[in-house]
Residue, then its C-alpha position, 0 to 999 in steps of 0.5 A: x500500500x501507498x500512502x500519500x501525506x499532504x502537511x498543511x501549515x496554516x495561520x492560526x487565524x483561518x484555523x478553524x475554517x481551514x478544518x472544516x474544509x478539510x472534513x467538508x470539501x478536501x476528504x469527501x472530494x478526494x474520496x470520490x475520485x476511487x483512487x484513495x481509501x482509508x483518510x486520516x487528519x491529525x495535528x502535528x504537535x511540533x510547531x513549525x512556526x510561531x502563530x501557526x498549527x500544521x496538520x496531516x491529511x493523508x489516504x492510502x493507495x493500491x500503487x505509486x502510480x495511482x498516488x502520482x495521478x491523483x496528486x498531479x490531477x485531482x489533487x492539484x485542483x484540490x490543492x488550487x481551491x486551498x489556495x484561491x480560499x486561504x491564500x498564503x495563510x495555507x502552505x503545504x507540501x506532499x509525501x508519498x510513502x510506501x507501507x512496510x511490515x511490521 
């Protein structure tokens, strides 16, 4: 299984609506493309920067393949909606990691 990590860092002044569109828009979207199963949304607890909270959203995949073309296609768009609501208040960056056996 893939995993595919989005960390958001958002100013603590859009904190609050930056989440729901998280649960609202981001997750529901991202799941009905078929290509992501199984979200998660945490906060890290190390910050950052100073007025600022980061957050976790990630998704597991059947294959790196599947990972790639949702980031650069559905997922830009989702990413491109952060953007033109949020502006420079959200940054992020994307991880893609490959599940191992314990």
């Amino acid at each position: 299984m893939i995993i595919i990590n989005t960390t958001f860092h958002v100013e603590r002044s859009i904190e609050n609506n930056f989440c729901k569109w998280v649960r609202d828009e981001y997750v529901p979207s991202a799941l009905a493309s078929g290509i992501l199963s199984e979200p998660g949304f945490s906060r890290i607890l190390i910050e950052v920067q100073e007025d600022c909270s980061s957050f976790a959203v990630s998704f597991k995949t059947e294959s790196i393949e599947d990972a790639v073309t949702w980031h650069d296609g559905h997922g830009a768009a989702l990413r491109q909606s952060l953007h033109t609501k949020f502006g420079e208040k959200a940054l992020f960056f994307s991880t893609y990691m490959d599940e191992q056996p314990l």
